[in-house]
N, C-alpha and C positions, 0 to 999 in steps of 0.2 A: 461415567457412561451409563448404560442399563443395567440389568440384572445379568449376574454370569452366574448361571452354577455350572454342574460337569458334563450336562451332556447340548448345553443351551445356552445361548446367549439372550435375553430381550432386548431390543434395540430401541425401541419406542411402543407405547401404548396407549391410542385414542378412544377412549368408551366416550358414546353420546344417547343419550337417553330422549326418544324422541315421542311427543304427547299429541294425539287422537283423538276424534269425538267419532265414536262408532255409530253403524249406524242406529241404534238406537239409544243416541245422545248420552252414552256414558263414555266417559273419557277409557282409552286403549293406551298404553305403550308397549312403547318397543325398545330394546338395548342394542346400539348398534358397537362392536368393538374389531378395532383394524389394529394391526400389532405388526409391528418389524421384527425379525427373529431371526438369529443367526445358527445353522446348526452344519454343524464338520465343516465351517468356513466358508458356506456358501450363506445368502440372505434370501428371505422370502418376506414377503409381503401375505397377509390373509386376512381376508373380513365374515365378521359372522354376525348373528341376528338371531336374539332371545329374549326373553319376555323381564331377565330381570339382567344386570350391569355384569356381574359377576359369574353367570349360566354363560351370557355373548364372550368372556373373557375366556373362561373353559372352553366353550367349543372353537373361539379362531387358535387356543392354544393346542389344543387336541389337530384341530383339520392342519395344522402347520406340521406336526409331528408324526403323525399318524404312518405316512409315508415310509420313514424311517422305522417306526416303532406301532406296529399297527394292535401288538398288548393293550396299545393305551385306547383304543375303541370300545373295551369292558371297562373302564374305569369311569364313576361316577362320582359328582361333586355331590360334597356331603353338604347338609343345613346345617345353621346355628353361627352364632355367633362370628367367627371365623371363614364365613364361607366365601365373604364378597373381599376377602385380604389378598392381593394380586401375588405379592409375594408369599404367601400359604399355597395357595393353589400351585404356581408353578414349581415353587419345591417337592409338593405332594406330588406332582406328576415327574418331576426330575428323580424321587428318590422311587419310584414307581420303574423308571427306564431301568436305574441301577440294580431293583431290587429282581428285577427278568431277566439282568443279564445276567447274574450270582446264580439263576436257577437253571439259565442255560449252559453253565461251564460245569 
């Protein structure tokens, strides 16, 4: 199926990377990424919009969660090599939930 860790399920995940000619004839993009995501049993749907695959990937995962876990609105995607790995990221924010609720008990 998707990705399960403990506080998340991912259900599906569409990144489209979409190409521009601005207007002053230099090519633009855009990342567009839509994600299904199951969390305490319920599914959501969310789309988000940013300049690179993996920034659109963070923020429809973040704007899906946030609700729940609104910790994760200070939390920023690192650069380098690892940053555009779907499965990095959502773990780094799943162990991010766990790691605020260990500071809230």
């Amino acid at each position: 199926m998707g990705l399960k860790l403990s506080n998340f399920e991912i259900l599906s995940v569409q990144i489209r990377t979409l190409f521009q000619w601005g207007w002053n004839e230099q090519e633009v993009s855009t990342s567009e990424a839509s994600l299904r995501i199951r969390i305490r049993g319920k599914e959501y749907h969310v789309v988000a919009e940013e300049s690179s695959q993996s920034q659109a990937f963070f923020k429809a995962l973040k704007k899906a969660l946030a609700p729940l876990h609104p910790e994760l609105k200070r939390i920023l995607l690192g650069t380098g090599e690892g940053a555009c790995n779907v499965r990095q990221i959502a773990s780094e924010l799943d162990a991010a939930i766990d790691l605020q609720h260990q500071e809230c008990q």
